[in-house]
Each structure stands twice: as C-alpha cells, then as structure tokens.
Predicted model as a PDB file, atoms N, CA, C, CB and O in Angstrom, pLDDT in the B-factor column:
MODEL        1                                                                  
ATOM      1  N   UNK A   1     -89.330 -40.215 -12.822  1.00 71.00           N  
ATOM      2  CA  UNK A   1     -90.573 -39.925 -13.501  1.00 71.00           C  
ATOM      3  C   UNK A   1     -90.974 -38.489 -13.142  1.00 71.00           C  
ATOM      4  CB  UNK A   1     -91.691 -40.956 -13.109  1.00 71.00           C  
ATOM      5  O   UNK A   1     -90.697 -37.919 -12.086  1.00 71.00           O  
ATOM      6  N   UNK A   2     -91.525 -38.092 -13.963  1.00 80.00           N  
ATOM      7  CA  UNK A   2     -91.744 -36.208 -13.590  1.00 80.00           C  
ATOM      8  C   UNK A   2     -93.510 -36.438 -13.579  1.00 80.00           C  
ATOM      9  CB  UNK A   2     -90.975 -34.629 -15.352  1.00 80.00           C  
ATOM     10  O   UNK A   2     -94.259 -37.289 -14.059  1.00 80.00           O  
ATOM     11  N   UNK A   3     -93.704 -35.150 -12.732  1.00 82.00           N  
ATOM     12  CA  UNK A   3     -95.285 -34.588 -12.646  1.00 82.00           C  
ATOM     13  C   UNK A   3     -95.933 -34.300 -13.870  1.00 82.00           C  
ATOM     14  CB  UNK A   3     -95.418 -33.263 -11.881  1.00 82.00           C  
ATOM     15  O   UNK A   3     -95.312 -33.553 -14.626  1.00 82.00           O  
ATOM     16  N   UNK A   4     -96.652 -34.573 -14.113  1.00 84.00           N  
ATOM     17  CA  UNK A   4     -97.255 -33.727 -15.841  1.00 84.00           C  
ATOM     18  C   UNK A   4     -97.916 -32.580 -15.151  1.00 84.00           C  
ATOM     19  CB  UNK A   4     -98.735 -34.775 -17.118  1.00 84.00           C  
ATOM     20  O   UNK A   4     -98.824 -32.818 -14.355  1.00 84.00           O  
ATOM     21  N   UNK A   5     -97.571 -31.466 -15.369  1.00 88.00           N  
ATOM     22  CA  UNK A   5     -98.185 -30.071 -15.409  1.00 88.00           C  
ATOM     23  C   UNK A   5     -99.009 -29.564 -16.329  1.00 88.00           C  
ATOM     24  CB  UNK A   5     -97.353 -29.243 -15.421  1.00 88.00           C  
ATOM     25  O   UNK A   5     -98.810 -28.930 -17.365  1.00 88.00           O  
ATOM     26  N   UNK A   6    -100.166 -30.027 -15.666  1.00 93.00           N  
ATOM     27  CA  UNK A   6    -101.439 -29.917 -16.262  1.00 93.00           C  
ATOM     28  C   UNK A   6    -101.491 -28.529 -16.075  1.00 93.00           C  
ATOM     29  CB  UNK A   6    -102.627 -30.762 -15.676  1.00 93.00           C  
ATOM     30  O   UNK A   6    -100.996 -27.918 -15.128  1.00 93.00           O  
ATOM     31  N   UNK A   7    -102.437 -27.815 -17.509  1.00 94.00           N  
ATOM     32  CA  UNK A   7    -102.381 -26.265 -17.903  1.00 94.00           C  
ATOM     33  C   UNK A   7    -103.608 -25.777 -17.338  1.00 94.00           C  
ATOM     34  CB  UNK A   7    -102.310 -25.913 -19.557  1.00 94.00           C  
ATOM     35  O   UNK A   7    -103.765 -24.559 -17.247  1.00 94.00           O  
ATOM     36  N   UNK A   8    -104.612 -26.678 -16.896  1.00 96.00           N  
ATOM     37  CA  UNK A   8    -106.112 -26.293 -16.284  1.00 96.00           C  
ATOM     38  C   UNK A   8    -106.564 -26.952 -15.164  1.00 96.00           C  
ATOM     39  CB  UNK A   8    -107.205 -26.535 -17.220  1.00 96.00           C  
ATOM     40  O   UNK A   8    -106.420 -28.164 -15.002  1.00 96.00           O  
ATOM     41  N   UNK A   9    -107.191 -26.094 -14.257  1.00 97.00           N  
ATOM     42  CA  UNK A   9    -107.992 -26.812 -12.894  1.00 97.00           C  
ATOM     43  C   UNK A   9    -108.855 -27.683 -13.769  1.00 97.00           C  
ATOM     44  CB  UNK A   9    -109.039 -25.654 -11.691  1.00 97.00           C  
ATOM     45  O   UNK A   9    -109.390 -27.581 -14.874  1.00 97.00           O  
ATOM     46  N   UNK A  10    -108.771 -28.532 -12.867  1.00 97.00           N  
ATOM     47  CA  UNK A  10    -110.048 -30.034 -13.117  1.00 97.00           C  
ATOM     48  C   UNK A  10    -111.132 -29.294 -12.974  1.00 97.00           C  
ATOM     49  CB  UNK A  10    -110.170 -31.552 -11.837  1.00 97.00           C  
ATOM     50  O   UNK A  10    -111.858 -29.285 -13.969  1.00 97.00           O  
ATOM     51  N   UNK A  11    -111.636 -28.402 -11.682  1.00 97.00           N  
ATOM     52  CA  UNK A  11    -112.640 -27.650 -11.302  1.00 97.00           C  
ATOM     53  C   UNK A  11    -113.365 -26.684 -12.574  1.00 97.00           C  
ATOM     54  CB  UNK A  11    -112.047 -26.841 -10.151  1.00 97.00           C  
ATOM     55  O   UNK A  11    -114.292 -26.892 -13.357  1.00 97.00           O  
ATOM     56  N   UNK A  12    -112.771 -25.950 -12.421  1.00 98.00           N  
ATOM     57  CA  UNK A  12    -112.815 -24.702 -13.000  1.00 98.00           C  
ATOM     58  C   UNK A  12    -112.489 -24.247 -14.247  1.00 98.00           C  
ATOM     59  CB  UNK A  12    -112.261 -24.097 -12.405  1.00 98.00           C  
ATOM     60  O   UNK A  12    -113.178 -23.387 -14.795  1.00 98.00           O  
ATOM     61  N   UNK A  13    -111.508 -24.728 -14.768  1.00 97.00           N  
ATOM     62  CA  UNK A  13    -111.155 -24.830 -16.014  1.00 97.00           C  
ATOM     63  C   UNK A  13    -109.903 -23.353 -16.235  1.00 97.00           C  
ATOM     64  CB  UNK A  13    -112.717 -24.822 -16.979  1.00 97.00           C  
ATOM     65  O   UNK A  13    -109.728 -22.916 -17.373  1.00 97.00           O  
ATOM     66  N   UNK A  14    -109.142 -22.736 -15.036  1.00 97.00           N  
ATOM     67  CA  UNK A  14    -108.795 -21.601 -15.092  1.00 97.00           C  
ATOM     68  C   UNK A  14    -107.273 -22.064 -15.272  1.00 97.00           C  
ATOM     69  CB  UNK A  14    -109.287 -20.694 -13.927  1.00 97.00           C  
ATOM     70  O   UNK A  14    -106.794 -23.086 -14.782  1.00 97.00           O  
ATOM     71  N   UNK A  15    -106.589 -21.112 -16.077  1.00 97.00           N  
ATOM     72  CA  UNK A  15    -105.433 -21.357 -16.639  1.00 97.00           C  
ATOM     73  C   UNK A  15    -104.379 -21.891 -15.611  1.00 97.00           C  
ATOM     74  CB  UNK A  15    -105.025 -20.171 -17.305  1.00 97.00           C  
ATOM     75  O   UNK A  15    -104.781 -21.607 -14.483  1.00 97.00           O  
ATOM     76  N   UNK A  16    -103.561 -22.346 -15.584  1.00 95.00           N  
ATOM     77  CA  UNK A  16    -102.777 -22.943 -14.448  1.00 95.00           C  
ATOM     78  C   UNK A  16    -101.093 -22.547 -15.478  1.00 95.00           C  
ATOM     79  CB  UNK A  16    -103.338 -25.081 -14.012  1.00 95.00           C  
ATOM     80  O   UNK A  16    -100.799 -23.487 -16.215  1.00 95.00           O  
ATOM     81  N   UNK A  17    -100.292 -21.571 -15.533  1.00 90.00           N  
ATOM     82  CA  UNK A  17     -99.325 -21.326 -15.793  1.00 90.00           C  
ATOM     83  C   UNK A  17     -98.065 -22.522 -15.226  1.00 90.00           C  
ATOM     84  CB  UNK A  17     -99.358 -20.030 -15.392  1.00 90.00           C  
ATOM     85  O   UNK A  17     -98.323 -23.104 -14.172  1.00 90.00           O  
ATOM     86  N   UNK A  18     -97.084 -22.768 -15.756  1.00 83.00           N  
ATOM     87  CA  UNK A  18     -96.321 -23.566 -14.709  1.00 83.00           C  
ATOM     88  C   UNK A  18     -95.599 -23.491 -13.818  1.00 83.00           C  
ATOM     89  CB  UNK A  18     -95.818 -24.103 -14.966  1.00 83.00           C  
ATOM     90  O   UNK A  18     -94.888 -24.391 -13.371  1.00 83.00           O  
ATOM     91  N   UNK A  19     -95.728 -22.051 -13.333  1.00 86.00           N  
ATOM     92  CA  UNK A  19     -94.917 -21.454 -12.109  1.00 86.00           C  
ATOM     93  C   UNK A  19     -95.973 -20.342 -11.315  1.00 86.00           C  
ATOM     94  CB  UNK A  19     -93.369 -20.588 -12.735  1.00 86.00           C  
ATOM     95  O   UNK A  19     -95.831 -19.303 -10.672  1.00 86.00           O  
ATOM     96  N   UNK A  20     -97.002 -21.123 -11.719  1.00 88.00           N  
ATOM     97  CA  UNK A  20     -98.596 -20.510 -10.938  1.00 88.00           C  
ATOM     98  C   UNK A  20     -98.613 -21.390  -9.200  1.00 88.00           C  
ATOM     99  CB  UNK A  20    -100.513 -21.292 -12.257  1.00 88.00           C  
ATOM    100  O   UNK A  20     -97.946 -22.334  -8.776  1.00 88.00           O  
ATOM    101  N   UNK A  21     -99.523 -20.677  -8.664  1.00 93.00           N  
ATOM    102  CA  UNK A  21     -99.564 -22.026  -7.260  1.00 93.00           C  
ATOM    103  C   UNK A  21    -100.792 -22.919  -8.322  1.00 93.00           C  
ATOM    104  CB  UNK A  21    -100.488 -21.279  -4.943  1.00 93.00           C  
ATOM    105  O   UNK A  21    -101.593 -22.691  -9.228  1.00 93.00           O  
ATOM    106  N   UNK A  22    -100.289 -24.011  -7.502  1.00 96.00           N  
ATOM    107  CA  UNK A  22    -101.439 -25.457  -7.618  1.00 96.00           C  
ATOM    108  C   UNK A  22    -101.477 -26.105  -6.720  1.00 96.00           C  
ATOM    109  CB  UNK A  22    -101.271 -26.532  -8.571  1.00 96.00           C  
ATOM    110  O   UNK A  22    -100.688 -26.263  -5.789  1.00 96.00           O  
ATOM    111  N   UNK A  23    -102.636 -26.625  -7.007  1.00 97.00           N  
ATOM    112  CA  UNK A  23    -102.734 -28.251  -5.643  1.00 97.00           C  
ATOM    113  C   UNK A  23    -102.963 -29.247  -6.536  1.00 97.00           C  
ATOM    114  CB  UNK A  23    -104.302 -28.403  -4.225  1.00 97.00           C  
ATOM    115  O   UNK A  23    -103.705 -29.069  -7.503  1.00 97.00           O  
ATOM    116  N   UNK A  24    -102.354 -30.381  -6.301  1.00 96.00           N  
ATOM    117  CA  UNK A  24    -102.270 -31.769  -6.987  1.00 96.00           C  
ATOM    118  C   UNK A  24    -102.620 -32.562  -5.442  1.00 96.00           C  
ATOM    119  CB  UNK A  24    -100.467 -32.192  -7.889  1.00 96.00           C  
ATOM    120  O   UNK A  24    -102.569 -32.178  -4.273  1.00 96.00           O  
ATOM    121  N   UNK A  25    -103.107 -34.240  -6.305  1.00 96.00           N  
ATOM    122  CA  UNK A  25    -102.937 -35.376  -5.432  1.00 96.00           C  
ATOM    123  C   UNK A  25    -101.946 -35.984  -5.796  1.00 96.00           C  
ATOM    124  CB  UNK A  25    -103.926 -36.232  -5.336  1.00 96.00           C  
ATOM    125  O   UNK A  25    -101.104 -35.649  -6.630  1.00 96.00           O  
ATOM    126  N   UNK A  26    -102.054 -37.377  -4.856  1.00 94.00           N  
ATOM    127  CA  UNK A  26    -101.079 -38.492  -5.646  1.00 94.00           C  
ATOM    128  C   UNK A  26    -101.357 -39.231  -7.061  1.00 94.00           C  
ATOM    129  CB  UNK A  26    -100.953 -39.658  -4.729  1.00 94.00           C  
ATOM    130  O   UNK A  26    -100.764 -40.142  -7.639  1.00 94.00           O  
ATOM    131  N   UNK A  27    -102.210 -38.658  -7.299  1.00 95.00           N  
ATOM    132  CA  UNK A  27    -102.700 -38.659  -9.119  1.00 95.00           C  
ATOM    133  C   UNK A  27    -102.526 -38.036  -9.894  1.00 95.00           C  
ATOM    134  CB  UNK A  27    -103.734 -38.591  -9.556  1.00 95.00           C  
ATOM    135  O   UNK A  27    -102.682 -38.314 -11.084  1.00 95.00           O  
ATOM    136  N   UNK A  28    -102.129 -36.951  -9.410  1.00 94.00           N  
ATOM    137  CA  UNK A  28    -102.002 -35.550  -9.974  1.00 94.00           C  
ATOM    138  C   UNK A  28    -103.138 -34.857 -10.586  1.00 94.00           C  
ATOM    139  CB  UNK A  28    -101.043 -35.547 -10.941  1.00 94.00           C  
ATOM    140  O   UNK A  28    -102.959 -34.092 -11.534  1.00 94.00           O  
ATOM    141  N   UNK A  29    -104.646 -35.153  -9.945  1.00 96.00           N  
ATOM    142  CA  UNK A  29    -105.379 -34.466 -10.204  1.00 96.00           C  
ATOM    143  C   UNK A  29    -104.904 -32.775  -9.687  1.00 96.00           C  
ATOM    144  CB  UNK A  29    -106.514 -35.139  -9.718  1.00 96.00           C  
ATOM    145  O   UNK A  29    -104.149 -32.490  -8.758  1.00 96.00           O  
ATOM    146  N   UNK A  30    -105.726 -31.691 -10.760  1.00 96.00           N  
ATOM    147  CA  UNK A  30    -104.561 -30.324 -10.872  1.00 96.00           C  
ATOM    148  C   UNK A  30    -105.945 -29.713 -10.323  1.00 96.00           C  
ATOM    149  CB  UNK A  30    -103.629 -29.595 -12.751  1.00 96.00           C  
ATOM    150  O   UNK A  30    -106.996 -30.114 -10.824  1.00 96.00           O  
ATOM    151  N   UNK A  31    -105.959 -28.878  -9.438  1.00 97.00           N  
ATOM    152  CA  UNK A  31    -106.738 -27.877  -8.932  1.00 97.00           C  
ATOM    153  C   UNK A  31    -105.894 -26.332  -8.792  1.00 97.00           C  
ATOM    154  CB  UNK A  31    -107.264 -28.456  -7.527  1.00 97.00           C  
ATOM    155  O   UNK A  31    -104.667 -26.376  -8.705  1.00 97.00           O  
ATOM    156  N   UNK A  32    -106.478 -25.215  -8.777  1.00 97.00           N  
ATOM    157  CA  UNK A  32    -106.054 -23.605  -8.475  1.00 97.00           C  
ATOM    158  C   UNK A  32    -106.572 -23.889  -6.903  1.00 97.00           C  
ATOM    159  CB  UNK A  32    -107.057 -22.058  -9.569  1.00 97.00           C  
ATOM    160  O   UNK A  32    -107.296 -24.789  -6.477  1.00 97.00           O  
ATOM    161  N   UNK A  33    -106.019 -22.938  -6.310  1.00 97.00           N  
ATOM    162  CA  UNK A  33    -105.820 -23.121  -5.004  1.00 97.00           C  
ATOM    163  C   UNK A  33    -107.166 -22.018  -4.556  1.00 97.00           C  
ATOM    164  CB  UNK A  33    -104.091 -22.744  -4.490  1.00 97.00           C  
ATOM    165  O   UNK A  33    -107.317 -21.836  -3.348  1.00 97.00           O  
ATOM    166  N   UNK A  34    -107.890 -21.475  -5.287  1.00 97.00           N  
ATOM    167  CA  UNK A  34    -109.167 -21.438  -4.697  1.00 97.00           C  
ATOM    168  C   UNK A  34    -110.301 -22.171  -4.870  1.00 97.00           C  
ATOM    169  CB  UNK A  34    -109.528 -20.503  -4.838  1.00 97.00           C  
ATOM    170  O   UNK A  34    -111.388 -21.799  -4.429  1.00 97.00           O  
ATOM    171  N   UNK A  35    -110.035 -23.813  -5.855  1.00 98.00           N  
ATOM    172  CA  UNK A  35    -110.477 -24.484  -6.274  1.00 98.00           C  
ATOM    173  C   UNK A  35    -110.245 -25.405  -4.729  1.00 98.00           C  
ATOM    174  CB  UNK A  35    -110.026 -24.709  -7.675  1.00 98.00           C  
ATOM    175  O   UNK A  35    -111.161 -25.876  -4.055  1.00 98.00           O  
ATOM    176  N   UNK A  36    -108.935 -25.481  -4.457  1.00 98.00           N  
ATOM    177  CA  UNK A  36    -108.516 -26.409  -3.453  1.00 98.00           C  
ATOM    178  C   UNK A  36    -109.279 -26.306  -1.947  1.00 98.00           C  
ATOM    179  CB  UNK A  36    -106.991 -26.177  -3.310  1.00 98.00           C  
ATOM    180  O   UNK A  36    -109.733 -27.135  -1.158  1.00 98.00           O  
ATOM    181  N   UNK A  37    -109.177 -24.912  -1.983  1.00 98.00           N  
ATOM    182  CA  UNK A  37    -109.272 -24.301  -0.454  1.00 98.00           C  
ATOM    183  C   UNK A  37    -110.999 -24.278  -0.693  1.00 98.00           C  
ATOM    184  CB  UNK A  37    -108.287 -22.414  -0.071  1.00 98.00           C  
ATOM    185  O   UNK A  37    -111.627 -23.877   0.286  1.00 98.00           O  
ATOM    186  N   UNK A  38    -111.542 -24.543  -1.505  1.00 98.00           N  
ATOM    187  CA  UNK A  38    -113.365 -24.959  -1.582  1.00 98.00           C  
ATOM    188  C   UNK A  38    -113.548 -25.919  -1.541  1.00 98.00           C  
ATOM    189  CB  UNK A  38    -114.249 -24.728  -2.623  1.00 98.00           C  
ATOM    190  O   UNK A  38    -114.533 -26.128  -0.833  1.00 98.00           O  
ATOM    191  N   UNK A  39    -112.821 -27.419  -2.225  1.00 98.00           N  
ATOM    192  CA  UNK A  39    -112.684 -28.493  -1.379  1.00 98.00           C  
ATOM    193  C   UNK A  39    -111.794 -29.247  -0.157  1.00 98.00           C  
ATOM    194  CB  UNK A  39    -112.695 -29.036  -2.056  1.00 98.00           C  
ATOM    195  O   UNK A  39    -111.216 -30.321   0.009  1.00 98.00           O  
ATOM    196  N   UNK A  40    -112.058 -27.979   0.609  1.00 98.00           N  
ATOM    197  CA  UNK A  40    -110.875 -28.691   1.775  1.00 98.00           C  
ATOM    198  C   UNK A  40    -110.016 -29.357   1.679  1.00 98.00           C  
ATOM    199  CB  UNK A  40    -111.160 -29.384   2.593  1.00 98.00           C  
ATOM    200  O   UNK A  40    -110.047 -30.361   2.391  1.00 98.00           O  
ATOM    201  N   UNK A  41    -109.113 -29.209   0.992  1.00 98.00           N  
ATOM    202  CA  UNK A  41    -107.660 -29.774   0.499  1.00 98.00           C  
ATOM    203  C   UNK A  41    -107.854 -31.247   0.164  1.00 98.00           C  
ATOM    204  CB  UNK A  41    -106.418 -29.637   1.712  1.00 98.00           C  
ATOM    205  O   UNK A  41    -106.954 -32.087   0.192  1.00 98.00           O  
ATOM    206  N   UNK A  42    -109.155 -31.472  -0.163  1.00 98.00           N  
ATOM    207  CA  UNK A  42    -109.176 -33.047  -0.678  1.00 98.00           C  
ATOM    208  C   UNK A  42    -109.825 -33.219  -1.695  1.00 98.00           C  
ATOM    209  CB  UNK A  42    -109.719 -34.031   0.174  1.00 98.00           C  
ATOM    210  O   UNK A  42    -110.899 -32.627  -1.804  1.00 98.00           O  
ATOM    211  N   UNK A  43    -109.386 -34.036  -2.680  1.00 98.00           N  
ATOM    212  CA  UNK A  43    -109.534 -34.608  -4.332  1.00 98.00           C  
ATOM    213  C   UNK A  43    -110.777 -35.207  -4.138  1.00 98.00           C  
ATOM    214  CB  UNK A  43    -108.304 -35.824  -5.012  1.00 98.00           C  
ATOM    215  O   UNK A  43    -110.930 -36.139  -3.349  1.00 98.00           O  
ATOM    216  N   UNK A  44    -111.796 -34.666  -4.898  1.00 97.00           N  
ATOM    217  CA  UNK A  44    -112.951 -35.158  -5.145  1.00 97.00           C  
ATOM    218  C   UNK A  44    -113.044 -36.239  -6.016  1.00 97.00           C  
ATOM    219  CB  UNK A  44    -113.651 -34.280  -5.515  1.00 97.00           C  
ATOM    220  O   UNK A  44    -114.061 -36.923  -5.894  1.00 97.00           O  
ATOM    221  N   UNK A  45    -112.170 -36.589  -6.933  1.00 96.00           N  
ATOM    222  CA  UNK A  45    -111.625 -38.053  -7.570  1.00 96.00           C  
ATOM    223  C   UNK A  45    -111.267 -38.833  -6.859  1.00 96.00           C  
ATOM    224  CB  UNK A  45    -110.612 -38.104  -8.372  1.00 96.00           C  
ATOM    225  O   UNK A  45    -111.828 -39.929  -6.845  1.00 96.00           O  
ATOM    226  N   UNK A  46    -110.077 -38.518  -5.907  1.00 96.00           N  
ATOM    227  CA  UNK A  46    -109.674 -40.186  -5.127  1.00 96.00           C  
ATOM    228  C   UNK A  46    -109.723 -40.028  -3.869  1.00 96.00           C  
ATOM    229  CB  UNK A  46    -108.124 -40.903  -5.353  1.00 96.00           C  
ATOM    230  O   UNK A  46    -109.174 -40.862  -3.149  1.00 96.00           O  
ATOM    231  N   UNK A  47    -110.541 -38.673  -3.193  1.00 97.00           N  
ATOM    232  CA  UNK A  47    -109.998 -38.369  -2.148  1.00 97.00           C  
ATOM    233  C   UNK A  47    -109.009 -37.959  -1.471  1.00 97.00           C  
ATOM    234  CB  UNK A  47    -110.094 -38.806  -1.876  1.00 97.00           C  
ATOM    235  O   UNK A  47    -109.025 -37.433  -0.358  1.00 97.00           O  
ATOM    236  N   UNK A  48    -107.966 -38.242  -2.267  1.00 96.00           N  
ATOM    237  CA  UNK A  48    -106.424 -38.059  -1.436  1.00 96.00           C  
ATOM    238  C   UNK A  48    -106.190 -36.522  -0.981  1.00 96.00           C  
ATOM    239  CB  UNK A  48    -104.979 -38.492  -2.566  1.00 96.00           C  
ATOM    240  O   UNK A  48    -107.091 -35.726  -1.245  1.00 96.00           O  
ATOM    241  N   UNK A  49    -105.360 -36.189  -0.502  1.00 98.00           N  
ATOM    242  CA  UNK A  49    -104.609 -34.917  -0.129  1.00 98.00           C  
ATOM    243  C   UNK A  49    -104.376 -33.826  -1.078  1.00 98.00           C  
ATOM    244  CB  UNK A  49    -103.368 -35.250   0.291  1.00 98.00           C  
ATOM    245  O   UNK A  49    -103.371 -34.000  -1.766  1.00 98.00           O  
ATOM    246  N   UNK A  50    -104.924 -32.921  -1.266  1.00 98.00           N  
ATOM    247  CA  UNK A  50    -104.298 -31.683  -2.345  1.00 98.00           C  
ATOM    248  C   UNK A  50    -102.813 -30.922  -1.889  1.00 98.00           C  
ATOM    249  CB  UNK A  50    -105.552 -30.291  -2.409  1.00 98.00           C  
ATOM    250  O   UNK A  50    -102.692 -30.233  -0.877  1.00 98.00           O  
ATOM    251  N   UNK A  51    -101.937 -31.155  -2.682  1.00 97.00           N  
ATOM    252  CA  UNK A  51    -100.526 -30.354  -1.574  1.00 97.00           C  
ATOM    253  C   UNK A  51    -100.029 -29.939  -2.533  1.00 97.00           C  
ATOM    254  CB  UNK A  51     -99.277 -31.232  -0.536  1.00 97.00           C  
ATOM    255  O   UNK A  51    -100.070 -30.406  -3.671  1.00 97.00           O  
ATOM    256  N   UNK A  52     -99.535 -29.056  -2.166  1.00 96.00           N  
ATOM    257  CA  UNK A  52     -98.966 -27.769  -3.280  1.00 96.00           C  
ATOM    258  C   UNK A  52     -97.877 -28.348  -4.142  1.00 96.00           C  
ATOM    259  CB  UNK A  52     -98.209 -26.302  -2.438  1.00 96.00           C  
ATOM    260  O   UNK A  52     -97.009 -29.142  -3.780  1.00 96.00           O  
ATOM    261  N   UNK A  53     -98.121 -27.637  -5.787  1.00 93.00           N  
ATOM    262  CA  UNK A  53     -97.579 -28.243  -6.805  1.00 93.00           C  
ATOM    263  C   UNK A  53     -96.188 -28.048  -7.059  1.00 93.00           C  
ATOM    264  CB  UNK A  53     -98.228 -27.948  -7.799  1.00 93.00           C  
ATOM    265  O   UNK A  53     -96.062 -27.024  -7.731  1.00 93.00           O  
ATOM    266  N   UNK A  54     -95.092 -28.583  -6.814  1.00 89.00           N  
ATOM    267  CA  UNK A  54     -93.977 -28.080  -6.967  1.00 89.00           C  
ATOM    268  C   UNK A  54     -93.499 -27.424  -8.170  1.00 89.00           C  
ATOM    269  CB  UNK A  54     -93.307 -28.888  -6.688  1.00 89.00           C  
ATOM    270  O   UNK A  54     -93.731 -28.119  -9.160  1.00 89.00           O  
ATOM    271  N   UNK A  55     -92.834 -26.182  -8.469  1.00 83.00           N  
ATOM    272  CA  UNK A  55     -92.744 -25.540  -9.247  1.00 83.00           C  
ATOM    273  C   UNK A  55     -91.216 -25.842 -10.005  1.00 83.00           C  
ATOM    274  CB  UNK A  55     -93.098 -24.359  -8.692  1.00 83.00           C  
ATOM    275  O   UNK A  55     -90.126 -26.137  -9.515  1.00 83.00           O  
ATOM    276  N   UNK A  56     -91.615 -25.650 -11.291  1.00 77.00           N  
ATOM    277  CA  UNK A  56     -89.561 -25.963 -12.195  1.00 77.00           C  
ATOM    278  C   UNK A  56     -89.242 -24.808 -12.629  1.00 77.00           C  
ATOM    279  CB  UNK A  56     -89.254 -27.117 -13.914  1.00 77.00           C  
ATOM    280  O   UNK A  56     -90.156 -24.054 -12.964  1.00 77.00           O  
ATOM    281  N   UNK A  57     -88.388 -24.538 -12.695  1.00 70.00           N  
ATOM    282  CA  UNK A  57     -87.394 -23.820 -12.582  1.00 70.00           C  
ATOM    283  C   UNK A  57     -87.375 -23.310 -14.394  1.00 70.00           C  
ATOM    284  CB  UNK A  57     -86.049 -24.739 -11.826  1.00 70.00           C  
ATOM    285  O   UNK A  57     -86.507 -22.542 -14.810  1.00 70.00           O  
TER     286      UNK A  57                                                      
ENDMDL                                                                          
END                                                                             
C-alpha cells in the first residue's frame, strides 16, 4: 500500500511539492515542517507522532 502525498499542509494550506520535506502521522495527516516544529512533532488530529515524509524518487 503506498502513502498518498498530499499536495497541502493540513495547517497552513502551503504547497507541499513531492520531494519537499514533510511531516506525516500514522494517518498521514500532511504538515510543512514549520507547521510541525509549531506543533511539537505531534498531530493535532490523532495525536500521533509527526516523522518525516519519505520522499519517491
């Protein structure tokens, strides 16, 4: 099963390229990583962990 690479922060609404940095959860809620690093690396949806979005090639 693959990640869906969401094109916009949940936050912010700022473009998210697919070889941009991101932070995702285990939901894949999509944050920009100055979105992330303002909520202390945690998902204001489920709580979980924000960890950097792996990038494709």
């Amino acid at each position: 099963m693959a990640l869906e690479m969401r094109e916009r922060c949940e936050r912010c609404e700022a473009a998210l390229l697919p070889d941009s940095s991101a932070r995702i959860c285990s939901y894949e809620c999509t944050f920009c990583v100055s979105c992330s690093d303002e909520l202390r690396h945690t998902c204001p949806n489920c709580g979980g962990e924000l960890v950097v979005r792996p990038r494709r090639a």
